[in-house]
TORPA-4810 file (N, C-alpha, C, O; in nm, 3 decimals):
<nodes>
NODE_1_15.046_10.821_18.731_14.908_10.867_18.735_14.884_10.939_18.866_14.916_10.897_18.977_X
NODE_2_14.829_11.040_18.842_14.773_11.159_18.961_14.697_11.156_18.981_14.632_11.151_18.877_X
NODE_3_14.593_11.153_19.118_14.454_11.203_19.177_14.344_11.146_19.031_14.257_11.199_18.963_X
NODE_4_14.400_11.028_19.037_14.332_10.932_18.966_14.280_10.941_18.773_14.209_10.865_18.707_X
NODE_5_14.319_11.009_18.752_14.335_11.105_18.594_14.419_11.034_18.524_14.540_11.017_18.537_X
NODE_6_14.319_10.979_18.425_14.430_10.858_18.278_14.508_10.971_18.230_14.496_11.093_18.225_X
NODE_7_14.599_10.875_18.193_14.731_10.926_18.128_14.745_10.860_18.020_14.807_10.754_18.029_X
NODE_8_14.702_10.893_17.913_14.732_10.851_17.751_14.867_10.806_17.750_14.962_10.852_17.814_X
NODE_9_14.865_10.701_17.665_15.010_10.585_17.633_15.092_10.721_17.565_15.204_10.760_17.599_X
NODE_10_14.999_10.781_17.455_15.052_10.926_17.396_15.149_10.984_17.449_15.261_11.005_17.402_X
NODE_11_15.099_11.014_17.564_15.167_11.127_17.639_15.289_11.071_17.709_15.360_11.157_17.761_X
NODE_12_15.321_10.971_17.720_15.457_10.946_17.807_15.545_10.870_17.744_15.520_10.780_17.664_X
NODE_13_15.629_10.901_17.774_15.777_10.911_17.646_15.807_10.765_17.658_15.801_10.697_17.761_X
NODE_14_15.838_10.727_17.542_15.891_10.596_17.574_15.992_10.566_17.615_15.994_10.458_17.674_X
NODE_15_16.105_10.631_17.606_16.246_10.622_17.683_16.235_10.736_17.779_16.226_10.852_17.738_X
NODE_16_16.237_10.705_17.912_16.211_10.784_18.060_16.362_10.815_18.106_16.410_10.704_18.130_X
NODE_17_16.449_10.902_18.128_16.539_10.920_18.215_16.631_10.854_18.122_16.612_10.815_18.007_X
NODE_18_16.769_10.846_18.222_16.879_10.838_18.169_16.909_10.666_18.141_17.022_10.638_18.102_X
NODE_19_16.841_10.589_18.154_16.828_10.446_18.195_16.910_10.385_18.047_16.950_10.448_17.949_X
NODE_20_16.916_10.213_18.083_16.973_10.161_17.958_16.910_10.218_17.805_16.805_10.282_17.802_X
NODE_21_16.954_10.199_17.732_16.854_10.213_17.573_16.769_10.122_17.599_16.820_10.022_17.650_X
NODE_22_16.622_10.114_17.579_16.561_9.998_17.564_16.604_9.871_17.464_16.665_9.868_17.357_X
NODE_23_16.554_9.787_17.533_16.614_9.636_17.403_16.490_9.669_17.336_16.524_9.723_17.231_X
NODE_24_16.321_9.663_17.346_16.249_9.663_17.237_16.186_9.827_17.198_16.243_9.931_17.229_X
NODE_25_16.096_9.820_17.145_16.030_9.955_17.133_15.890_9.930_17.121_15.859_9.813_17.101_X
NODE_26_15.783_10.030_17.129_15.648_9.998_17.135_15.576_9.948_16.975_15.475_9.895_16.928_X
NODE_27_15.713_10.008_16.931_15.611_9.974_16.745_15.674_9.801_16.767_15.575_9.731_16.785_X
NODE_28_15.757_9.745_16.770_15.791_9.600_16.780_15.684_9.547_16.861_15.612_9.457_16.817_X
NODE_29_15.664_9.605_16.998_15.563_9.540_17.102_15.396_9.537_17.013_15.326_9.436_17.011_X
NODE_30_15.362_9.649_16.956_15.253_9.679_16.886_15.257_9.588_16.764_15.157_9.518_16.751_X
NODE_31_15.348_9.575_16.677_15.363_9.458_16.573_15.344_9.321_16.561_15.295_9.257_16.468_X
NODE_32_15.397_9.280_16.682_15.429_9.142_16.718_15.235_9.130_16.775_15.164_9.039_16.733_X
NODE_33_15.196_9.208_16.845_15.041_9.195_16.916_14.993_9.203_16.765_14.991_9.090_16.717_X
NODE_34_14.967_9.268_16.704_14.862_9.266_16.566_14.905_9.127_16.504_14.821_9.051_16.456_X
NODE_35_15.033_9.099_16.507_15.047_8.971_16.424_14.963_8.833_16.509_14.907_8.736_16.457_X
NODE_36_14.972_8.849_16.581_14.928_8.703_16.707_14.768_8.751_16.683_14.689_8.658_16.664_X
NODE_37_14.715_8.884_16.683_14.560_8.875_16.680_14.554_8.858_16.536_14.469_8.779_16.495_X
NODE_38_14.610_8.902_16.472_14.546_8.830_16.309_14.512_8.720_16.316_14.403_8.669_16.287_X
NODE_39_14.625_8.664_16.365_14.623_8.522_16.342_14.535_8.411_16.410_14.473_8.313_16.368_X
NODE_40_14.558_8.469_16.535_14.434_8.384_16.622_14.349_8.539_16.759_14.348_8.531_16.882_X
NODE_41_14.324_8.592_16.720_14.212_8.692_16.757_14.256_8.762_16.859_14.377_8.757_16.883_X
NODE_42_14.175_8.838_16.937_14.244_8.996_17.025_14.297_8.899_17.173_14.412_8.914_17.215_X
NODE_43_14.213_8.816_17.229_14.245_8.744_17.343_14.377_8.681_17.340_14.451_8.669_17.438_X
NODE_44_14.409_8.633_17.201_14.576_8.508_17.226_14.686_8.631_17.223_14.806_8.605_17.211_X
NODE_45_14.638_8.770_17.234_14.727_8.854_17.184_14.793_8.913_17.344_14.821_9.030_17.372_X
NODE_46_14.803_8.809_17.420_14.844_8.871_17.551_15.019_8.902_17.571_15.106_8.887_17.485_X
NODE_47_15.035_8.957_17.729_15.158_9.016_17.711_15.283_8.902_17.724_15.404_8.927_17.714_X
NODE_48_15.219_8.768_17.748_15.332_8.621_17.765_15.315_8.622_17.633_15.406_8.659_17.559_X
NODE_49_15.223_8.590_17.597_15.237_8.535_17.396_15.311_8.647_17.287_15.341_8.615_17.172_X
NODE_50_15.333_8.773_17.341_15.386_8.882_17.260_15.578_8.836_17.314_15.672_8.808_17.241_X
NODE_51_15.574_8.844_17.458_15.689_8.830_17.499_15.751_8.663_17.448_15.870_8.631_17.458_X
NODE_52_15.673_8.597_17.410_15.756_8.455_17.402_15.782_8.545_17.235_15.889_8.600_17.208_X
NODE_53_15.693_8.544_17.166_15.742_8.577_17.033_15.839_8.693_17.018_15.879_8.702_16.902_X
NODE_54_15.880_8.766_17.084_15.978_8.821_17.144_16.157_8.796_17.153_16.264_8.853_17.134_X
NODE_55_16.105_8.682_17.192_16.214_8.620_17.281_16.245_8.700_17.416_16.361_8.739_17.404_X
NODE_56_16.200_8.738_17.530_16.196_8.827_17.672_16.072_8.759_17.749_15.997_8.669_17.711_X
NODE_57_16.075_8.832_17.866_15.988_8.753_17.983_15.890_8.848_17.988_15.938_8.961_17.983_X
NODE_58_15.726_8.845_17.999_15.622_8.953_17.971_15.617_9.074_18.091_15.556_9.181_18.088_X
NODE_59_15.693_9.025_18.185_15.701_9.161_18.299_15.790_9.268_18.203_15.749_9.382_18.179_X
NODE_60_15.928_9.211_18.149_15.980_9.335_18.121_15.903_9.389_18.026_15.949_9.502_18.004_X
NODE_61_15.772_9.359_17.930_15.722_9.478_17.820_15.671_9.534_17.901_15.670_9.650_17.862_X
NODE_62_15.602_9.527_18.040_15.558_9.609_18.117_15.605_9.786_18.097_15.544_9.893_18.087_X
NODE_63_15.752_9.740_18.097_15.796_9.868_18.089_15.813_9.990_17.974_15.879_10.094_17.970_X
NODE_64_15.696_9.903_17.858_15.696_9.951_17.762_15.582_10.008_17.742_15.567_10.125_17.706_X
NODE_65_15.448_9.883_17.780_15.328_9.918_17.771_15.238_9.907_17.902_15.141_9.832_17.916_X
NODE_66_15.280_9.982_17.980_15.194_9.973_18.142_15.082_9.868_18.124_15.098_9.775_18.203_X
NODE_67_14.963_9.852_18.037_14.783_9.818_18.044_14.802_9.746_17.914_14.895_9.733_17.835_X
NODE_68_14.668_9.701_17.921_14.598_9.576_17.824_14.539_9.657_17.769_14.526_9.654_17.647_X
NODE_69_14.479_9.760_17.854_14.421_9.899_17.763_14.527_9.989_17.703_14.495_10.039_17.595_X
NODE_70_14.658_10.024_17.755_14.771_10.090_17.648_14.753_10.022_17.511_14.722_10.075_17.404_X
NODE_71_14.790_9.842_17.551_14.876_9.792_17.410_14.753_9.790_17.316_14.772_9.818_17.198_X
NODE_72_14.596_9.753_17.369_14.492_9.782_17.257_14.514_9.932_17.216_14.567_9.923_17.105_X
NODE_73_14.506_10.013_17.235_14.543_10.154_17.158_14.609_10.151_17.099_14.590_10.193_16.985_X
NODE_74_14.759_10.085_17.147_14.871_10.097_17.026_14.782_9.996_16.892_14.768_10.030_16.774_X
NODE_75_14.751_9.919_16.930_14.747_9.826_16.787_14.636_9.899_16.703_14.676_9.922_16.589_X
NODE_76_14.495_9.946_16.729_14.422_9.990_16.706_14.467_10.131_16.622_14.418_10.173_16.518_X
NODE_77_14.593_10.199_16.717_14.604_10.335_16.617_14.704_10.282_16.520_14.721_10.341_16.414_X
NODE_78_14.795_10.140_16.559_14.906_10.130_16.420_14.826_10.037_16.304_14.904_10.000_16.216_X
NODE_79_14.714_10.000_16.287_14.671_9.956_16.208_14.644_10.064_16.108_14.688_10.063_15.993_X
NODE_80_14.570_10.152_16.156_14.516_10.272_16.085_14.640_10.327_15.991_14.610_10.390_15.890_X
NODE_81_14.790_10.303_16.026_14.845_10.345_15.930_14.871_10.304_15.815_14.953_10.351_15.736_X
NODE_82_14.747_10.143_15.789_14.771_10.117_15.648_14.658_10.192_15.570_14.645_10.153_15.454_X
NODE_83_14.574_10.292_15.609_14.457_10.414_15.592_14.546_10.465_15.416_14.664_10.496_15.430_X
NODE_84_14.511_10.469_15.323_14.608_10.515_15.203_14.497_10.611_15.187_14.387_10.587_15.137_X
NODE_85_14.547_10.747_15.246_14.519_10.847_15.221_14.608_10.974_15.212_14.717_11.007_15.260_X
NODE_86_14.484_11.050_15.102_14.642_11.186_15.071_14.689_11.286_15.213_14.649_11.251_15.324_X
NODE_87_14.743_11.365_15.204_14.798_11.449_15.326_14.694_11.478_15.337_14.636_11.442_15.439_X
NODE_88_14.625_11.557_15.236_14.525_11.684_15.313_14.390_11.629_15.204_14.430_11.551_15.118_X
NODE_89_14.239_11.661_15.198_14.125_11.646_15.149_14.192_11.703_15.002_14.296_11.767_14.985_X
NODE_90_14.102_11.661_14.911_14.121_11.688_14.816_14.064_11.764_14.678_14.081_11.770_14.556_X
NODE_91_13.960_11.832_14.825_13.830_11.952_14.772_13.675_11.877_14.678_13.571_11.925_14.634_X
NODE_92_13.740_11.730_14.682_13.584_11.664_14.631_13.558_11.575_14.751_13.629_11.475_14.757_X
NODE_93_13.465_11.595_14.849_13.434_11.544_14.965_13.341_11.465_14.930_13.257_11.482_15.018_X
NODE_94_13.298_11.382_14.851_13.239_11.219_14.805_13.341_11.172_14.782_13.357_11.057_14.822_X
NODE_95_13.439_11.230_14.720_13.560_11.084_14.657_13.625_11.100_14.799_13.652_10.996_14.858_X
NODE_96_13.649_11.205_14.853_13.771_11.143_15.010_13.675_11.078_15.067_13.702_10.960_15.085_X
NODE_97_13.559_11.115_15.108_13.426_11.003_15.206_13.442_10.894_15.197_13.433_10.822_15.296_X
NODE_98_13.478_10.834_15.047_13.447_10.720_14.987_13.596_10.648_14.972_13.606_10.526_14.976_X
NODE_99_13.705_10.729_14.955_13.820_10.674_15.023_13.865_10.650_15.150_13.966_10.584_15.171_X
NODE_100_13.799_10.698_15.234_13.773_10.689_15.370_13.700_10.560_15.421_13.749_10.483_15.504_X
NODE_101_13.581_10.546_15.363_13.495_10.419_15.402_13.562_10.259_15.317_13.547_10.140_15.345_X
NODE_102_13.623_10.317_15.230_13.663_10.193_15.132_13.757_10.123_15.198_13.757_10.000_15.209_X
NODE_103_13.867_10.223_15.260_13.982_10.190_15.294_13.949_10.105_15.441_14.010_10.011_15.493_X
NODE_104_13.852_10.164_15.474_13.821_10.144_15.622_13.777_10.010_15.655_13.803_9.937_15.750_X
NODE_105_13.676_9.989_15.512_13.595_9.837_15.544_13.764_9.735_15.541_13.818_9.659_15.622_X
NODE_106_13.786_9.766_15.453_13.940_9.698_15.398_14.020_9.686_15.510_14.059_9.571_15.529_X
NODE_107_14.051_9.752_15.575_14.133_9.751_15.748_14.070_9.653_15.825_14.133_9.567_15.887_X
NODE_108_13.925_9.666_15.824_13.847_9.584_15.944_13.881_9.434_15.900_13.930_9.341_15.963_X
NODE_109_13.837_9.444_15.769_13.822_9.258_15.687_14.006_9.219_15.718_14.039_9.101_15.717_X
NODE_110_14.086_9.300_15.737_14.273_9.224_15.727_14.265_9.204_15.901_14.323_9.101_15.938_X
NODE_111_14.212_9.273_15.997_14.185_9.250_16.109_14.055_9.254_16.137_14.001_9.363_16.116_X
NODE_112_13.983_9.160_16.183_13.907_9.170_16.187_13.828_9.144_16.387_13.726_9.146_16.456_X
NODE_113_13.934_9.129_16.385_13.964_9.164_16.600_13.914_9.294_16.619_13.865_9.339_16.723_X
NODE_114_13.927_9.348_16.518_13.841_9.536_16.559_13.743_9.544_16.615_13.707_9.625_16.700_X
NODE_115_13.664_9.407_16.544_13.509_9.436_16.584_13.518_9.369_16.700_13.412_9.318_16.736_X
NODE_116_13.625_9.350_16.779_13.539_9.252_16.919_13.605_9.382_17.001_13.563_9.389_17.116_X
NODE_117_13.707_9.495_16.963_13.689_9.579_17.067_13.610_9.635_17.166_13.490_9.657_17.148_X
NODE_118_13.679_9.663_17.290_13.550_9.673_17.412_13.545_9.843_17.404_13.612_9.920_17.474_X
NODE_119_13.462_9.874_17.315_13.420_10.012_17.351_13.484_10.086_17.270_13.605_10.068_17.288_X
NODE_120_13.457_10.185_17.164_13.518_10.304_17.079_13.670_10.332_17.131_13.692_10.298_17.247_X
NODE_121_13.759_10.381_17.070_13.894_10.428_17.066_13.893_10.522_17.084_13.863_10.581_16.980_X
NODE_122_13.918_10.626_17.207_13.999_10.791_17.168_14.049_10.791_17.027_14.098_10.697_16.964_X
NODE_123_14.033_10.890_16.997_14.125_10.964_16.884_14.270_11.064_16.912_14.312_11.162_16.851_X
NODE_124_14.315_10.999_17.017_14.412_11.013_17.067_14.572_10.998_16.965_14.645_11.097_16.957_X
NODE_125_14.615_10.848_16.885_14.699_10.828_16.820_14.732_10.930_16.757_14.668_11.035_16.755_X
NODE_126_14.878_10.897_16.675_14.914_10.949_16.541_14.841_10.959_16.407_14.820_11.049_16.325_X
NODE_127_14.809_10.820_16.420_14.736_10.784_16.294_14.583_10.819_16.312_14.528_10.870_16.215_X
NODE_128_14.508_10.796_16.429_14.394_10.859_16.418_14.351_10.997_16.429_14.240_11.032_16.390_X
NODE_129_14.429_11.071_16.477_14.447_11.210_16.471_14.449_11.236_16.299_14.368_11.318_16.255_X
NODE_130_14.531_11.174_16.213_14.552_11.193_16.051_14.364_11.158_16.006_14.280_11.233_15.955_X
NODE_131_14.357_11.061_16.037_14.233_11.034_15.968_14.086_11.143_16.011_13.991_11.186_15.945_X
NODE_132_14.131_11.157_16.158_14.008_11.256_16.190_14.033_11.419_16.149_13.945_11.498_16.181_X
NODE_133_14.138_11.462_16.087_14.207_11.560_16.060_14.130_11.535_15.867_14.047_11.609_15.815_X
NODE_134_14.193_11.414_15.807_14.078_11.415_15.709_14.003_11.434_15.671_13.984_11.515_15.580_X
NODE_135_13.912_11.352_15.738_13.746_11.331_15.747_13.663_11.448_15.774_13.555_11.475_15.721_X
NODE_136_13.751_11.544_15.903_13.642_11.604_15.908_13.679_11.766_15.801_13.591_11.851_15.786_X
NODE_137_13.807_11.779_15.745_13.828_11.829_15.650_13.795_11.868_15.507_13.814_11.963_15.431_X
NODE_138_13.714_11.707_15.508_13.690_11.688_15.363_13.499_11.727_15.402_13.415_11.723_15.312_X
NODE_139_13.469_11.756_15.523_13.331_11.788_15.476_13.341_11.937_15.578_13.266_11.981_15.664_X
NODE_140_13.468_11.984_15.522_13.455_12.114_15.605_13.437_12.283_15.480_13.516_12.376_15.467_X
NODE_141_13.282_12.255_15.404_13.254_12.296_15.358_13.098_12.369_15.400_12.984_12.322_15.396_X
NODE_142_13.143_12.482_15.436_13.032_12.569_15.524_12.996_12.554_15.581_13.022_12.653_15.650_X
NODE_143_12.892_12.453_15.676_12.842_12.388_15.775_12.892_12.431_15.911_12.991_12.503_15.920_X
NODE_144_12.826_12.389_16.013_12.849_12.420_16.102_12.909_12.266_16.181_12.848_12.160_16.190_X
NODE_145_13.045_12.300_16.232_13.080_12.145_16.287_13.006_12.052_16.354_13.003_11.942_16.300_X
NODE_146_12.939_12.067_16.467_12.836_12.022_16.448_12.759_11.916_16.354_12.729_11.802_16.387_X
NODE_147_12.735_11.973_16.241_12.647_11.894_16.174_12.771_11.838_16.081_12.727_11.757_15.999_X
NODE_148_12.938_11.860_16.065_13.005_11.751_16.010_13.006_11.617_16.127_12.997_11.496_16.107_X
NODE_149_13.018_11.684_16.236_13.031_11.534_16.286_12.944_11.458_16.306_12.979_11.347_16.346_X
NODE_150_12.800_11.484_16.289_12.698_11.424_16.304_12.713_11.368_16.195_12.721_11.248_16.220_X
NODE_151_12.728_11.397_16.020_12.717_11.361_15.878_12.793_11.229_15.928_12.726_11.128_15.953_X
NODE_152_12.961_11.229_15.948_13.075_11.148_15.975_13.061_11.031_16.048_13.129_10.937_16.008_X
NODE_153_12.974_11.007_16.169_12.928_10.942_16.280_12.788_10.872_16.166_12.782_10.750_16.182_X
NODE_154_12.740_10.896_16.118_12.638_10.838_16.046_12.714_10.754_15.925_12.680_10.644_15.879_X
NODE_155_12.817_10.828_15.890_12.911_10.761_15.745_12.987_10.616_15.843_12.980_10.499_15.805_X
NODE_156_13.041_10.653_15.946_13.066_10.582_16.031_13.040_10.431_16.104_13.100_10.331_16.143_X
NODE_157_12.922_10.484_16.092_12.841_10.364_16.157_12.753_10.315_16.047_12.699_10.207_16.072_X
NODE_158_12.723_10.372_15.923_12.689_10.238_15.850_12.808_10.152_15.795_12.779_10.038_15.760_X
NODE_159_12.979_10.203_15.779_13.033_10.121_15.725_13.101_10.046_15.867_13.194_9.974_15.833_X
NODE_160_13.080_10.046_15.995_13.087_9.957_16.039_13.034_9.832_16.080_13.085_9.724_16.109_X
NODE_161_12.879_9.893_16.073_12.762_9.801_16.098_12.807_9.676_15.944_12.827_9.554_15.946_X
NODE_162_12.810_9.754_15.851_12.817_9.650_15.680_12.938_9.557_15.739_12.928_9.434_15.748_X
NODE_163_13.052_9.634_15.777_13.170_9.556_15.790_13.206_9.429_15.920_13.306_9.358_15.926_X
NODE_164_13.091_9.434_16.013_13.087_9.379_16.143_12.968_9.253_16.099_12.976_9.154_16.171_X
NODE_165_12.867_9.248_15.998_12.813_9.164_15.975_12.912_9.106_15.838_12.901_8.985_15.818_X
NODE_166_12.966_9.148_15.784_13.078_9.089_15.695_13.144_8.992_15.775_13.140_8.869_15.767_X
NODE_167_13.203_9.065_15.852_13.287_8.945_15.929_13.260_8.809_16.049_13.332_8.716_16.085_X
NODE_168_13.111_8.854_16.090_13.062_8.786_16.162_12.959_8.645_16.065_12.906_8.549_16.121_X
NODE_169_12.955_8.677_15.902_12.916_8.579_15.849_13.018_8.512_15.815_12.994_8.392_15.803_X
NODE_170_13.204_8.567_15.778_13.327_8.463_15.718_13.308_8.397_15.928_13.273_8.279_15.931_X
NODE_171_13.315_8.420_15.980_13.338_8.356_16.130_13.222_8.250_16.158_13.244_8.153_16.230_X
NODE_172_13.087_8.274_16.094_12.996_8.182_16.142_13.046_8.077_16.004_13.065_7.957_16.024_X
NODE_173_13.063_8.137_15.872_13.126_8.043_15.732_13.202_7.905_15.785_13.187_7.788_15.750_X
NODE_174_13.295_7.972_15.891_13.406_7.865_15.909_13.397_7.776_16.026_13.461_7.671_16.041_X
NODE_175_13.296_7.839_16.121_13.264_7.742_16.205_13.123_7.638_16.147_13.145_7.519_16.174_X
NODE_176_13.040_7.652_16.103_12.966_7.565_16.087_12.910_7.535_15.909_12.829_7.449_15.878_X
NODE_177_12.952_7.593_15.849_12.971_7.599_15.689_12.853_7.677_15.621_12.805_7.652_15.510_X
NODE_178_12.804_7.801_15.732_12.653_7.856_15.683_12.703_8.016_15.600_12.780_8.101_15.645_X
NODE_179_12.635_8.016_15.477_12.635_8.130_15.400_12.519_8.182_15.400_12.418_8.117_15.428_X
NODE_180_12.517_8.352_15.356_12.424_8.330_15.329_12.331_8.326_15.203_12.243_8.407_15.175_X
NODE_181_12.368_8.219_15.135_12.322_8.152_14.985_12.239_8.040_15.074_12.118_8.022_15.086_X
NODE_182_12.343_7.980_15.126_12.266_7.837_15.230_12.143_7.866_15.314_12.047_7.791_15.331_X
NODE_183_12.169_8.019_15.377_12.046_8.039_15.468_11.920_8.084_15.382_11.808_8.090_15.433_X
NODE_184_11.943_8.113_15.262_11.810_8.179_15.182_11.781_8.035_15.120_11.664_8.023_15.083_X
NODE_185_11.853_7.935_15.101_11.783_7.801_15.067_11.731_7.708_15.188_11.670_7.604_15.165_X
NODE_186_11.748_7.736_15.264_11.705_7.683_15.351_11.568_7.736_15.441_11.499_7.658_15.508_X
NODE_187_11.545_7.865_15.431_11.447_7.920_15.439_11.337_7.918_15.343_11.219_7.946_15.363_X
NODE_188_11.392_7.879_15.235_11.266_7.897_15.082_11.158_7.826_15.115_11.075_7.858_15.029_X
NODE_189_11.117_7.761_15.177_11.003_7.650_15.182_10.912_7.722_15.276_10.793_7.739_15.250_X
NODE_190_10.978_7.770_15.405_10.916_7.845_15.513_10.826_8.008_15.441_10.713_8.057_15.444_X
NODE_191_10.960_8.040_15.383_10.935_8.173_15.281_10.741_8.160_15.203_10.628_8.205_15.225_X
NODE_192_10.811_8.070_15.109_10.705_8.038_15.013_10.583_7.975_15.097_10.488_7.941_15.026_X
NODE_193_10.569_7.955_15.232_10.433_7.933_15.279_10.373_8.076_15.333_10.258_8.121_15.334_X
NODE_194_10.502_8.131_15.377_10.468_8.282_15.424_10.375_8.382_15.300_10.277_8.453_15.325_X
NODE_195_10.423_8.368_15.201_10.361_8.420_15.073_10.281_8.358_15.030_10.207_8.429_14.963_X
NODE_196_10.233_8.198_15.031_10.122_8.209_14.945_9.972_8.238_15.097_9.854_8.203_15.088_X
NODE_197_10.025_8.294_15.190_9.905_8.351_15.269_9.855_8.525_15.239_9.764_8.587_15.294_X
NODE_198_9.930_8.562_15.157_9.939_8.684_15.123_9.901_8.782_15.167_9.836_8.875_15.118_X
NODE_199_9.959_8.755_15.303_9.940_8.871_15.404_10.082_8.937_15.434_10.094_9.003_15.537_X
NODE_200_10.189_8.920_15.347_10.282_8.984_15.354_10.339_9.042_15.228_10.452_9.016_15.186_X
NODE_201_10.239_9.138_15.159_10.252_9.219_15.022_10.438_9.281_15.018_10.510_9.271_14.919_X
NODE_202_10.476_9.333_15.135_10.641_9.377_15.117_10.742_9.272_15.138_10.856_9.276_15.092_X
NODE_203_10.696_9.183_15.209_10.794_9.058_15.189_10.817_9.035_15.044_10.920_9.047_14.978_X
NODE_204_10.659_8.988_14.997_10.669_8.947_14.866_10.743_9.016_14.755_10.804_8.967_14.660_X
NODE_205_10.715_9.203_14.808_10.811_9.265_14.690_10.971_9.265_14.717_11.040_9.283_14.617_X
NODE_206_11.046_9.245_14.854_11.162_9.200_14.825_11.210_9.078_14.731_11.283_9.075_14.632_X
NODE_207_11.110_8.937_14.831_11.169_8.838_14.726_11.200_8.862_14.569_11.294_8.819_14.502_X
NODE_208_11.091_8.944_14.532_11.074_8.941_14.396_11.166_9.034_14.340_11.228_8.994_14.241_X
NODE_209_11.191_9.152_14.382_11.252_9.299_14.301_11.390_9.353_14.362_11.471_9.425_14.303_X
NODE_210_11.401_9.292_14.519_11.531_9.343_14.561_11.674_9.233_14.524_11.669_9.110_14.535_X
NODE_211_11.796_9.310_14.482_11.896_9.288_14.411_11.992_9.273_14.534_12.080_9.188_14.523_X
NODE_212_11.986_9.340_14.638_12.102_9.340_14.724_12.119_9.177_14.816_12.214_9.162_14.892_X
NODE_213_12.031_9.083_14.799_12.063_8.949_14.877_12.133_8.916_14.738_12.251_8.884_14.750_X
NODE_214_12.104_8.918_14.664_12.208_8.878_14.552_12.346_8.915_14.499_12.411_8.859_14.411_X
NODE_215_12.381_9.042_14.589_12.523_9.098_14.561_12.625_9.062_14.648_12.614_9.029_14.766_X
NODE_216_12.741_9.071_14.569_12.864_9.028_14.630_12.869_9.126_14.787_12.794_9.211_14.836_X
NODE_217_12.961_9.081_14.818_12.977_9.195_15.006_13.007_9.304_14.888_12.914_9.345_14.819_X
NODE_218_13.112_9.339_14.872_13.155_9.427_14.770_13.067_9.517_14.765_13.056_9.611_14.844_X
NODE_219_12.975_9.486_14.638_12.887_9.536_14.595_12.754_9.568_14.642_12.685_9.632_14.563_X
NODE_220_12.707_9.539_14.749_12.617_9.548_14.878_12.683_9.637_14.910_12.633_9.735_14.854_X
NODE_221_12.803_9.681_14.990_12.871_9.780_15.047_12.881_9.898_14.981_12.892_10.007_15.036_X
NODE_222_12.877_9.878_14.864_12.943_10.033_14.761_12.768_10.059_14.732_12.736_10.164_14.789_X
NODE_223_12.657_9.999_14.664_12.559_10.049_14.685_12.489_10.141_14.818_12.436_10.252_14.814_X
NODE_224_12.511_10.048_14.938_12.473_10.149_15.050_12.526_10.252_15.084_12.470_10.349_15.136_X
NODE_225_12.685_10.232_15.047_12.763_10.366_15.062_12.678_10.508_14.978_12.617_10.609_15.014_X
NODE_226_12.708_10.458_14.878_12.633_10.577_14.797_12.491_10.656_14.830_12.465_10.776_14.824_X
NODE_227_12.413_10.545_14.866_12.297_10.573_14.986_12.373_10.705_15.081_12.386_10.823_15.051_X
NODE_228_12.401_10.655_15.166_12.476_10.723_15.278_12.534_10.854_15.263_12.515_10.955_15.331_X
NODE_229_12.641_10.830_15.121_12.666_10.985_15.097_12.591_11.094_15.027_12.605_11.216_15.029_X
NODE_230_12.478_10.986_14.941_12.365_11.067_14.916_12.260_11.162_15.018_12.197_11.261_14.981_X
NODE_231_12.261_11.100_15.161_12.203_11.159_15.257_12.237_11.292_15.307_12.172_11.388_15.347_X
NODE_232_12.437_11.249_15.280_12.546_11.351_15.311_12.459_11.451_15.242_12.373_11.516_15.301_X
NODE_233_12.491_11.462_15.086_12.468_11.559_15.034_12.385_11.627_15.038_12.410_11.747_15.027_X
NODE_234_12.267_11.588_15.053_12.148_11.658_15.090_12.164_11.754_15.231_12.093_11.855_15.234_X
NODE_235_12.234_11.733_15.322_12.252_11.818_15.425_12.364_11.937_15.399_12.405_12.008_15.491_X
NODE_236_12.395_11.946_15.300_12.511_12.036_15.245_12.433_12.155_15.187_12.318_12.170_15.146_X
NODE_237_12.556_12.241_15.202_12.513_12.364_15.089_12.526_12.316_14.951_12.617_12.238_14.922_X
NODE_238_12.420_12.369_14.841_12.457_12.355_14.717_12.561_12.384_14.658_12.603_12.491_14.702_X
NODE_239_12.651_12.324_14.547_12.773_12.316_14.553_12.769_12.445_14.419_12.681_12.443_14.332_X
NODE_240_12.855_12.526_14.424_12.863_12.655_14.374_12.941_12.629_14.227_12.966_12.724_14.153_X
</nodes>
């Protein structure tokens, strides 16, 4: 590192100079870390607990992965390569959107350590370079870029917001046994005094008419999606 200027894990080769062959490689070092955070979350995923599962001492991965901030990048961009998407868009930009967000919630729920990341990812990787090469492909229909990445960043952040309270209700599920089936019965009594003062006319029309406390995650998710890309569309040119 120079006159203080990050240097992307990207950019520097993993075998430097004429030196031994390495014994491991960064996709092993990156593998072995996703497996330990699956299993018990982003913190047990340090560079002694990668190196015991290893079999090596955690100074030498040093020489693989300089930072705690390298090896989160690596894991973060090698997850993304379970993303099952085609090479290139596929000229109907709702169905790639929607293979995009589907796949995506699906990544977060198999890891779900994503959501305790400290702060957004460069789009730096292999694999995230593919997906942002996608995404913004598939809504690269007249517009001005600009307003794709604004559309994308909105597609974005509702399926992470859906997918971050997904996982933060299986995490509260297993620590104290609360759903939320349990929390809407447990509220009903409080509810039903709130309403018969009938000073809350839109409360009352959820209890009564809204369907989405009653849907599976699933199906909560794919309804709002459609929301979302319905918004898409409206900011588009009419389709010819």
């Amino acid at each position: 590192m120079a006159g203080g200027e990050h240097v992307s894990i990207w950019s520097v080769p993993e075998r430097q100079g004429r030196g031994p062959r390495p014994a491991y490689s960064r996709a092993q070092i990156t593998e072995a870390a996703v497996r330990i955070a699956d299993a018990d979350g982003l913190e047990a995923a340090s560079m002694r607990r990668i190196a015991a599962e290893l079999g090596t001492g955690a100074m030498s991965l040093y020489r693989y992965v300089p930072s705690r901030d390298d090896l989160i990048e690596l894991m973060a961009d090698h997850v993304l390569a379970e993303m099952d998407l085609p090479a290139r868009p596929t000229g109907d930009w709702r169905a790639d959107l929607t293979l995009v967000a589907v796949n995506t919630r699906a990544m977060w729920l198999r890891h779900a350590w994503l959501a305790g990341l400290p702060g957004p990812r460069a789009p730096l990787g292999p694999h995230r370079l593919r997906l942002v090469e996608f995404a913004i492909g598939a809504l690269d229909v007249g517009v001005p870029v600009d307003d794709v990445l604004t559309l994308l960043d909105m597609l974005n952040g509702y399926v992470e917001r859906v997918v971050r309270s997904e996982i933060e209700w299986e995490r509260e599920n297993r620590r104290s046994g609360m759903t939320p089936e349990l929390l809407m019965a447990r509220s009903g009594p409080y509810v039903r005094e709130l309403l018969g003062t009938g000073a809350h006319p839109m409360l009352e029309r959820v209890i009564r008419d809204a369907r989405l406390p009653h849907m599976t995650g699933e199906e909560r998710f794919r309804h709002g999606l459609e929301r979302v890309l319905d918004c898409i569309a409206g900011a588009l040119p009419p389709q010819r």
